[in-house]
TINUGU-339263 format. One record per residue: y, z, x of N, C-alpha, C in turn; residue number from 1. Coordinates in nm, 3 decimals, decimal comma. Example, Ala and Ser with C-alpha at 12.3 -4.5 7.8 and 13.67 -1.06 7.14 Angstrom:
residues 2
> nY nZ nX caY caZ caX cY cZ cX resi
> -0,569 0,780 1,319 -0,450 0,780 1,230 -0,330 0,780 1,320 1
> -0,225 0,708 1,285 -0,106 0,714 1,367 0,003 0,787 1,290 2
END
This chain:
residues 221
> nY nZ nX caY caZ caX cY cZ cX resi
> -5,146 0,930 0,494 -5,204 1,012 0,389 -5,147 1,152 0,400 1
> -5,063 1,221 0,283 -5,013 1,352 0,294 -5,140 1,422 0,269 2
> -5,088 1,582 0,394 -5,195 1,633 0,445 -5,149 1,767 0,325 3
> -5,250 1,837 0,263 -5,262 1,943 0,203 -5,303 2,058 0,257 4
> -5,252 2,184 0,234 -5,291 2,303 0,259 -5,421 2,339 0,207 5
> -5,526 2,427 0,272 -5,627 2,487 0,157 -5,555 2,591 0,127 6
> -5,633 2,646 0,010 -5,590 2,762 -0,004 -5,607 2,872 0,089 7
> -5,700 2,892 0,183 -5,709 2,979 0,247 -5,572 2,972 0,369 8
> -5,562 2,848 0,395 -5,436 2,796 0,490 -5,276 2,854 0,426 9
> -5,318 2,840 0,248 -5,141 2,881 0,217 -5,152 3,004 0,224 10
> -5,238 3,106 0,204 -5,216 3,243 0,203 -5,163 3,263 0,321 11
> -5,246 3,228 0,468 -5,208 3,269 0,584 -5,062 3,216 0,580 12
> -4,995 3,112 0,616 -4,875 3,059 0,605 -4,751 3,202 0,506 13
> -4,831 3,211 0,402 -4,757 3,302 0,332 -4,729 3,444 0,404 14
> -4,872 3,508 0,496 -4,791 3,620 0,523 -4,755 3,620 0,625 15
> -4,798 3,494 0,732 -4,681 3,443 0,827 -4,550 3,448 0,835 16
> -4,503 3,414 0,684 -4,393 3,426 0,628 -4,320 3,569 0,596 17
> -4,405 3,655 0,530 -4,373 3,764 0,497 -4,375 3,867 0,578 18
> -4,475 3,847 0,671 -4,490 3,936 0,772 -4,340 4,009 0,867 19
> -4,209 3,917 0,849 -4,135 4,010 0,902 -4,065 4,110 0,842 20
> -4,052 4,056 0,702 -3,993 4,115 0,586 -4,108 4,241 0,581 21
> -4,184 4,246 0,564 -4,297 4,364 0,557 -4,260 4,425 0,623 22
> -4,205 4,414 0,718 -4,193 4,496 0,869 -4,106 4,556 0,899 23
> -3,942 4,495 0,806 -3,852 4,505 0,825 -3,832 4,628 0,735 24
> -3,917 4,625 0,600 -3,911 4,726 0,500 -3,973 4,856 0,529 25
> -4,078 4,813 0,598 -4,196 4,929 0,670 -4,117 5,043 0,762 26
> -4,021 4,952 0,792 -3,934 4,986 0,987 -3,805 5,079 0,875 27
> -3,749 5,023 0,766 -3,705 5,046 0,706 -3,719 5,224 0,636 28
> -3,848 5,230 0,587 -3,924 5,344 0,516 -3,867 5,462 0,638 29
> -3,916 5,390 0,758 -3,926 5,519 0,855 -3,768 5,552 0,906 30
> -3,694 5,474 0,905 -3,576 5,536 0,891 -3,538 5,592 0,794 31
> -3,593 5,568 0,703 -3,522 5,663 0,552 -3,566 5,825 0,579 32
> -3,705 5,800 0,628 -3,776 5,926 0,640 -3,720 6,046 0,761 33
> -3,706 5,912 0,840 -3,688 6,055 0,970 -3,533 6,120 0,955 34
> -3,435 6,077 0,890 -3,309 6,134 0,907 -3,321 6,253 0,772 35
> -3,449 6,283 0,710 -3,479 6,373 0,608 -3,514 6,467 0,679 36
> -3,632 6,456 0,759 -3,669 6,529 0,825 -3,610 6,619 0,893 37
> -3,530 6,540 0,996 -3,410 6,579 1,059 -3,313 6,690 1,002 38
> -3,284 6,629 0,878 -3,160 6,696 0,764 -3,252 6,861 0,761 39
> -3,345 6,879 0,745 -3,422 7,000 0,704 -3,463 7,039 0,777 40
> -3,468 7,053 0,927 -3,456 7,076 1,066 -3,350 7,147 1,052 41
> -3,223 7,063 1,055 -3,093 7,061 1,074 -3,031 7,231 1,002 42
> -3,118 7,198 0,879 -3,055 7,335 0,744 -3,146 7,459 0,786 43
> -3,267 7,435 0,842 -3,314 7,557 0,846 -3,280 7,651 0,976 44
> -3,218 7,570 1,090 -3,141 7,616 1,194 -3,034 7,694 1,168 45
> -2,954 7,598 1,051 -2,842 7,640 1,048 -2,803 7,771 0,943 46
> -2,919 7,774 0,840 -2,936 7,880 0,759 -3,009 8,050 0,892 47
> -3,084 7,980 0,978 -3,115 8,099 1,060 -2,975 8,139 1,143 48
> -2,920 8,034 1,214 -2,767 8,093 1,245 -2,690 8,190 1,173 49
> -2,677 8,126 1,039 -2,604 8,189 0,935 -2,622 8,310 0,953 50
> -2,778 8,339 0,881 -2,816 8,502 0,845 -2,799 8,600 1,037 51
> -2,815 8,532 1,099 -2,811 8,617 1,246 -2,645 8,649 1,247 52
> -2,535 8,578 1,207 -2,412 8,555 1,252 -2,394 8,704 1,097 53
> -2,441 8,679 0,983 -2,428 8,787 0,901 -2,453 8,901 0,939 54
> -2,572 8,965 0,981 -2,652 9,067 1,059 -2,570 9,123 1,167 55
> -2,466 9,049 1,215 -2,385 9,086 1,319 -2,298 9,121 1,321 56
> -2,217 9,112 1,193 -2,140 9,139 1,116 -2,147 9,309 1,084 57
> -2,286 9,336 1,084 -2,288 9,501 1,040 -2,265 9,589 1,119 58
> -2,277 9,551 1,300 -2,222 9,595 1,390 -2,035 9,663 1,387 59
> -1,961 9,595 1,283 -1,824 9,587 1,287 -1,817 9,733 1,210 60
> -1,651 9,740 1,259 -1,626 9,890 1,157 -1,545 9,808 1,073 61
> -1,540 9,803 0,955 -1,399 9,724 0,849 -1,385 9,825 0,754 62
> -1,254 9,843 0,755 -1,193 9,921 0,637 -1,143 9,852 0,524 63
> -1,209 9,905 0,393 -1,206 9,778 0,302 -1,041 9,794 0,240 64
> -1,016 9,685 0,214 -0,881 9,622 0,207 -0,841 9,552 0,152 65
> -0,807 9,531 -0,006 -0,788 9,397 -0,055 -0,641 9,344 -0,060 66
> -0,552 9,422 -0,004 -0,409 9,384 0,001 -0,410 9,250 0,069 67
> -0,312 9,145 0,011 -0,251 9,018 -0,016 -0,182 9,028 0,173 68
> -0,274 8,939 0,206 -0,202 8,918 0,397 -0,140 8,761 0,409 69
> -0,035 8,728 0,434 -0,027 8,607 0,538 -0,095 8,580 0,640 70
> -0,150 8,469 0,663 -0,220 8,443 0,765 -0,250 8,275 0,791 71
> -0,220 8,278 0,904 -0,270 8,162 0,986 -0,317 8,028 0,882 72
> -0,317 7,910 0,933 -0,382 7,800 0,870 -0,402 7,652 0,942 73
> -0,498 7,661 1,003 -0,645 7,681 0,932 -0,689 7,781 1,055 74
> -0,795 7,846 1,005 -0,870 7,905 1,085 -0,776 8,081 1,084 75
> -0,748 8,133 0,993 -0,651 8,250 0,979 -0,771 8,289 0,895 76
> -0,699 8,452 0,938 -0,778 8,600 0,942 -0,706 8,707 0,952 77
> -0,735 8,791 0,818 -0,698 8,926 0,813 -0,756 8,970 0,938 78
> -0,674 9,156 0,964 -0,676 9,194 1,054 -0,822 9,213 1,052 79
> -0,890 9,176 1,168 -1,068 9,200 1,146 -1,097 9,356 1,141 80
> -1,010 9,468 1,122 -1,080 9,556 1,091 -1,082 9,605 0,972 81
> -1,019 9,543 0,870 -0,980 9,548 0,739 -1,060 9,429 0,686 82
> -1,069 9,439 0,522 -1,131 9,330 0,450 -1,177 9,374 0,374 83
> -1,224 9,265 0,271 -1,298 9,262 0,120 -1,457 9,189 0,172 84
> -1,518 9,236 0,024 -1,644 9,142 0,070 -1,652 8,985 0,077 85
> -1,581 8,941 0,071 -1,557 8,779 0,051 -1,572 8,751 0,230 86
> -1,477 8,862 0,292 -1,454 8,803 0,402 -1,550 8,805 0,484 87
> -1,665 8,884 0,463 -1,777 8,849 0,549 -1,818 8,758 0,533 88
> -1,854 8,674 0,428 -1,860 8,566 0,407 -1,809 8,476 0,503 89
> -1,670 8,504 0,474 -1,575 8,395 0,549 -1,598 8,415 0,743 90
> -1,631 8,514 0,758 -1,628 8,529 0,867 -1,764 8,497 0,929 91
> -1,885 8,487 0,870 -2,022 8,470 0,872 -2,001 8,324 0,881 92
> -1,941 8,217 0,845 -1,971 8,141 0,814 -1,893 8,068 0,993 93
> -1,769 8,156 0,963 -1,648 8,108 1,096 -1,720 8,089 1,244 94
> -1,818 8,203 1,209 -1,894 8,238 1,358 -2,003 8,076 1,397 95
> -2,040 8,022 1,244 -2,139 7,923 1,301 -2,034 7,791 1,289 96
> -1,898 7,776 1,291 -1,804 7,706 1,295 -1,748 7,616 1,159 97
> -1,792 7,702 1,047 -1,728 7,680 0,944 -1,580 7,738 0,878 98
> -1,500 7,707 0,861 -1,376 7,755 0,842 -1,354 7,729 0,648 99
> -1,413 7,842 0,604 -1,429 7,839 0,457 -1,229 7,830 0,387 100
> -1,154 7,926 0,465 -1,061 7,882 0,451 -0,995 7,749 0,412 101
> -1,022 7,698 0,499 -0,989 7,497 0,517 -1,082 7,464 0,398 102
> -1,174 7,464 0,437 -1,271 7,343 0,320 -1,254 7,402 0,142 103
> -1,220 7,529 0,128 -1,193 7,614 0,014 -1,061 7,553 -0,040 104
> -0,924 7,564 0,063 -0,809 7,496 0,030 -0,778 7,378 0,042 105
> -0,848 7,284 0,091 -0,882 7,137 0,077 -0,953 7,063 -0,064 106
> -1,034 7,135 -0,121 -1,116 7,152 -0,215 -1,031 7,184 -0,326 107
> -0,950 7,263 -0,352 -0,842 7,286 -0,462 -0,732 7,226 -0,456 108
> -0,698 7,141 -0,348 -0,608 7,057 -0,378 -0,608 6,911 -0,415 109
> -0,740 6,941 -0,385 -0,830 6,779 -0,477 -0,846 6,798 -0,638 110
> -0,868 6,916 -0,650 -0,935 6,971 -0,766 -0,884 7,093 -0,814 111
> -0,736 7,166 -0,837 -0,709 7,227 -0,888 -0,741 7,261 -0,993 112
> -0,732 7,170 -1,104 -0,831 7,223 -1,271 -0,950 7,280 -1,266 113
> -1,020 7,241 -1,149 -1,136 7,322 -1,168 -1,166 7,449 -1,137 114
> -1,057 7,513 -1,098 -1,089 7,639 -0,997 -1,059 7,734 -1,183 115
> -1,081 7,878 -1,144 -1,079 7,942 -1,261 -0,895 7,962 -1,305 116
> -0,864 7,937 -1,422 -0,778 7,972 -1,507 -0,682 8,067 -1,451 117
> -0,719 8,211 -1,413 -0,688 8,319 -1,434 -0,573 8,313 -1,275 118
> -0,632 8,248 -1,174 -0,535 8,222 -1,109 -0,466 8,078 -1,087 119
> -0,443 8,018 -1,145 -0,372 7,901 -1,219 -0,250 7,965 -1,289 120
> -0,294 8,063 -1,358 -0,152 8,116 -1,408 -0,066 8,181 -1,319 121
> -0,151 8,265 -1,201 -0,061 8,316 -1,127 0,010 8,235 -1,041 122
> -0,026 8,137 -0,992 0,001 8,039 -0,877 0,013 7,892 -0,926 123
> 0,104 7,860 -0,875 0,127 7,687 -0,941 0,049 7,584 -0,829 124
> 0,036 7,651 -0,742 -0,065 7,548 -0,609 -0,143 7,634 -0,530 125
> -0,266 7,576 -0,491 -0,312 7,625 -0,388 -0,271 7,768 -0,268 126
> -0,257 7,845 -0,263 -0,234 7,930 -0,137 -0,366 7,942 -0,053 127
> -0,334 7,889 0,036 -0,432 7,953 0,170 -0,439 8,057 0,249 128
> -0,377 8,189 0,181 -0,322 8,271 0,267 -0,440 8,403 0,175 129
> -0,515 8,300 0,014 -0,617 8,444 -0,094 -0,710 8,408 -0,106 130
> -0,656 8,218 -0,148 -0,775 8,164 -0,237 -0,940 8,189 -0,169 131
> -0,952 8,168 -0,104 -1,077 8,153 -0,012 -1,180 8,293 -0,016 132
> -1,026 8,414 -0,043 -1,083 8,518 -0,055 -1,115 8,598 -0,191 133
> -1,118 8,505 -0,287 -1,170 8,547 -0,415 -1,263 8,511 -0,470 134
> -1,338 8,553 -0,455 -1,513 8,547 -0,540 -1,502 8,443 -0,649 135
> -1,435 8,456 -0,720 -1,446 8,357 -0,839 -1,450 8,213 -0,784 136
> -1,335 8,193 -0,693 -1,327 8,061 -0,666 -1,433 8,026 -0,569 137
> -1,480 8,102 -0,451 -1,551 8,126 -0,365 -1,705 8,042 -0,474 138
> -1,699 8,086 -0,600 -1,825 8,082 -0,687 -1,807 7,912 -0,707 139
> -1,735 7,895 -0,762 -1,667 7,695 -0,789 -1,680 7,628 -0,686 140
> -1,619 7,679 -0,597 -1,621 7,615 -0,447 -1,819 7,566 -0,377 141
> -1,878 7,682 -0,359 -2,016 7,655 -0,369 -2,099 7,592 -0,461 142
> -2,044 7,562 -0,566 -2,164 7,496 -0,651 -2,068 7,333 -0,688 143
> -1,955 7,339 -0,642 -1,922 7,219 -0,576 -1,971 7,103 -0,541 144
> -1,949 7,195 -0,373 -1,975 7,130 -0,199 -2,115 7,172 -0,167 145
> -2,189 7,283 -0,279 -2,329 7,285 -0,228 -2,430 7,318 -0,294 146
> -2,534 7,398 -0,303 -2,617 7,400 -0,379 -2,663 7,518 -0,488 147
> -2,612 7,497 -0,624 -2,595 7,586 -0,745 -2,806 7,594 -0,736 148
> -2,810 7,752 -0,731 -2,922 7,754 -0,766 -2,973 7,859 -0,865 149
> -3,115 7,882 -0,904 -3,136 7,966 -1,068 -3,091 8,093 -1,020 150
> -3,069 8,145 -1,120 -3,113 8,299 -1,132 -3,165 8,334 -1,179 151
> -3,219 8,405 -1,103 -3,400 8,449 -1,109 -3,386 8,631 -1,133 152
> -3,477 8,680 -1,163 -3,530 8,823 -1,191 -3,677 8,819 -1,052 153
> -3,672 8,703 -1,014 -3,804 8,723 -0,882 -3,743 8,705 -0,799 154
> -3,754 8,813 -0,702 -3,686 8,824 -0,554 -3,736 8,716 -0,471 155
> -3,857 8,631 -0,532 -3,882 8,553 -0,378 -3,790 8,435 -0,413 156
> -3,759 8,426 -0,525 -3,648 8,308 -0,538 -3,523 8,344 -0,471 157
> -3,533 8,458 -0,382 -3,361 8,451 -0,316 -3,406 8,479 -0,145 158
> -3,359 8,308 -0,098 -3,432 8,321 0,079 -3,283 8,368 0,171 159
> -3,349 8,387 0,275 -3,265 8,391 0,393 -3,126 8,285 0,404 160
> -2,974 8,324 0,372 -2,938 8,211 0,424 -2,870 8,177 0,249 161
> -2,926 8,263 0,155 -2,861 8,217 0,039 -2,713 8,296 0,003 162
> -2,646 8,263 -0,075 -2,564 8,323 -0,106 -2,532 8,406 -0,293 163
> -2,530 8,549 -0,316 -2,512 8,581 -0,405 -2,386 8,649 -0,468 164
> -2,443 8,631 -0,605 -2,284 8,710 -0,645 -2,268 8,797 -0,741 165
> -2,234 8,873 -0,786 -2,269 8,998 -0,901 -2,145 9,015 -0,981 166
> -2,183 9,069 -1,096 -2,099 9,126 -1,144 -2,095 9,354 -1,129 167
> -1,996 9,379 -1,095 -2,019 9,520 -1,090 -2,034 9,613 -1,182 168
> -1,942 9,548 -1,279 -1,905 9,615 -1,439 -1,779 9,615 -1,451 169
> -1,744 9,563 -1,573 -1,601 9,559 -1,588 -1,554 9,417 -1,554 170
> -1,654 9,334 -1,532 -1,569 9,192 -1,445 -1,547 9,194 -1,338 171
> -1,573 9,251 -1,277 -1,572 9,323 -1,116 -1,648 9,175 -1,032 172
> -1,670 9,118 -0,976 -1,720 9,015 -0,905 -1,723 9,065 -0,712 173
> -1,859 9,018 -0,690 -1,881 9,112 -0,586 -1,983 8,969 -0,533 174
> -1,985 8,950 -0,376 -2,037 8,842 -0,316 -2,129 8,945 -0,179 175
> -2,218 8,886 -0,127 -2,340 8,896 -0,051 -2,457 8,748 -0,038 176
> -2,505 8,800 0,141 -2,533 8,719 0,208 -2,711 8,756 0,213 177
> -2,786 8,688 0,155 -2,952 8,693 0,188 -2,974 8,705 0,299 178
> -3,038 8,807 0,400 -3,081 8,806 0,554 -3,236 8,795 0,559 179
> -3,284 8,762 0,693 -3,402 8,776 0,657 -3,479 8,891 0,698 180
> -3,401 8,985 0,663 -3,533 9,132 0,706 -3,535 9,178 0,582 181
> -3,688 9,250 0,547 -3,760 9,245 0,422 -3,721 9,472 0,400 182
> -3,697 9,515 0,311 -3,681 9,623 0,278 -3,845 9,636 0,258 183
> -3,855 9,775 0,366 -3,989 9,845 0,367 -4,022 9,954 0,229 184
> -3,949 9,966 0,160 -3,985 9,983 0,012 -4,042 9,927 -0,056 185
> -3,904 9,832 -0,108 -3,948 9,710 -0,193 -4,020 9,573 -0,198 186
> -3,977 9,557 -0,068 -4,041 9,429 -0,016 -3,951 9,301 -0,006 187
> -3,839 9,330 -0,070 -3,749 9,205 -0,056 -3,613 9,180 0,013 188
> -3,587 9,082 0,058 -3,515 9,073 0,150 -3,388 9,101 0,106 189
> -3,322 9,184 0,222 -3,223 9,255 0,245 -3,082 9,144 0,181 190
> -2,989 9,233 0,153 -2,819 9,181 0,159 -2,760 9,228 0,293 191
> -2,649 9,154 0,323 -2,542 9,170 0,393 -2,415 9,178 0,292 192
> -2,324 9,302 0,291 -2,225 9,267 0,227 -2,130 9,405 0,248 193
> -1,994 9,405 0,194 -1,924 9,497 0,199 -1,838 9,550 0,042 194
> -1,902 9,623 0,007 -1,888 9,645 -0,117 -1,800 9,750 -0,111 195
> -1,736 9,881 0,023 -1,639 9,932 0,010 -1,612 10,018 0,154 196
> -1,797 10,017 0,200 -1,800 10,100 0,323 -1,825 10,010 0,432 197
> -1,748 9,883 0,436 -1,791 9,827 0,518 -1,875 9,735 0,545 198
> -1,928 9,636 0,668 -2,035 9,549 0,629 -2,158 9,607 0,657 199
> -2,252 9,597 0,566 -2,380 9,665 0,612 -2,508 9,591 0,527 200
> -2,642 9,571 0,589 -2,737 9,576 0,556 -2,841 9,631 0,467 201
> -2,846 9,600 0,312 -2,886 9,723 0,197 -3,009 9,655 0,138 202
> -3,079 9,705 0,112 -3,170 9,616 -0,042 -3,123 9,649 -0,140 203
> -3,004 9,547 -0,205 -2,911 9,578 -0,293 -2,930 9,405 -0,378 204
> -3,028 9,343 -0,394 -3,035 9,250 -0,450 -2,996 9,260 -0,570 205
> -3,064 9,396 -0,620 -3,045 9,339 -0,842 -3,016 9,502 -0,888 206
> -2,895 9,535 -0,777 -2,833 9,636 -0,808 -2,740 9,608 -0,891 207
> -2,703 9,464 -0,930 -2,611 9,476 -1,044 -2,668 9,332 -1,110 208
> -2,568 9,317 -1,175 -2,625 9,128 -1,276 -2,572 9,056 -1,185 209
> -2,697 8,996 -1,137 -2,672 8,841 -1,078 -2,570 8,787 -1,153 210
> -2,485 8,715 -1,128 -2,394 8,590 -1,183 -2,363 8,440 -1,110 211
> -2,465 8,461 -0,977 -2,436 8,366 -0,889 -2,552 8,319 -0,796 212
> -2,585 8,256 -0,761 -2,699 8,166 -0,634 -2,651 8,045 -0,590 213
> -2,604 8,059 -0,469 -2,569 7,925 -0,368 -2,651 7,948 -0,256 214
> -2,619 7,783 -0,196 -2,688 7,742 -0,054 -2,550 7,661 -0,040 215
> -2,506 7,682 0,094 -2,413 7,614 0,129 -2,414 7,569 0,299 216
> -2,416 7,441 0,295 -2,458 7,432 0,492 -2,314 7,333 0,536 217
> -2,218 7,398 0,455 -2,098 7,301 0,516 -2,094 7,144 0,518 218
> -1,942 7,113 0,528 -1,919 6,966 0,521 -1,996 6,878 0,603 219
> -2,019 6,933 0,756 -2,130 6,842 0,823 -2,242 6,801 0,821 220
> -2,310 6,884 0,722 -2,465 6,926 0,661 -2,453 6,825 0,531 221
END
């Protein structure tokens, strides 16, 4: 005589059945989760590096400098006592072992059309000896490889660790680094940048028109 299940018998059987698959998905969830976690661990370290490696930067004497240098590749540098504001950047970034150079001229040779026009006409390829050091592209390059964010008229929308960009007047394009010490005036957090005297620490947020907001935590990030 064939023997039948009750019903109470097939349910159990069923999650007998299912029970590893449940488990496997469950076990599953928590790996999805913890390498998030991790990731935002990972950025907020590396955004506090950042702004400390910027801040340190103001210690330097640099005489600003935008004359056209040969230099090194990868990992080349104007003379460090000379420079534009780009290069704090570049050099802020060098200190936590990013080489904006490389990933900037790697990036345009994937993607030349996308970089701006204006030096396309001057240059038929890539140079690694400017590109890296011009704001415009510097601007393409970040909203790229990382994270294009609003522009805002509210200072708390610009954290520690972000990156901005201005216009001066005239088309003038001008780059700075969000730190996290708060101007005892205003209340909002400070720039790092070198706009002619050097690198220094200002509450110079919306001293001119925003034209720019990045987050950028590099190729390993």
């Amino acid at each position: 005589m064939p023997t039948f299940c009750s019903r109470r018998n097939f349910v159990q059987v069923g999650l007998l059945i299912l029970a590893p698959v449940l488990g496997l998905r469950a076990s599953a969830r928590l790996q999805i989760a913890k390498p998030d976690s991790v990731s935002e661990s990972r950025h907020r370290e590396f955004l506090k590096q950042l702004v400390a490696a910027a801040i340190e930067r103001t210690h330097h004497v640099v005489r600003y400098d935008p004359a056209y240098v040969r230099i090194p590749y990868p990992g080349g540098d104007v003379p460090a006592d000379t420079g534009v504001c780009t290069d704090e950047i570049i050099r802020s970034y060098r200190r936590v072992g990013i080489d904006l150079q490389k990933e900037v001229h790697e990036d345009m040779v994937r993607n030349f059309g996308a970089y701006p026009r204006s030096w396309r006409r001057l240059l038929r390829r890539p140079d690694p000896n400017i590109d890296h050091r011009r704001v415009p592209n510097l601007m393409v390059f970040f909203a790229r490889q990382g994270e294009s964010l609003p522009l805002s008229s509210n200072a708390d929308e610009y954290t520690p660790g972000d990156l901005v960009t201005w216009d001066l007047g005239g088309g003038v394009p001008h780059i700075g680094l969000v730190v996290d010490q708060k101007s005892a005036k205003s209340g909002r957090y400070m720039i790092v940048h070198n706009i002619g005297q050097g690198p220094r620490r200002e509450d110079g947020l919306f001293n001119w028109k925003v034209t720019g907001h990045y987050r950028y935590f590099g190729p390993a990030l």
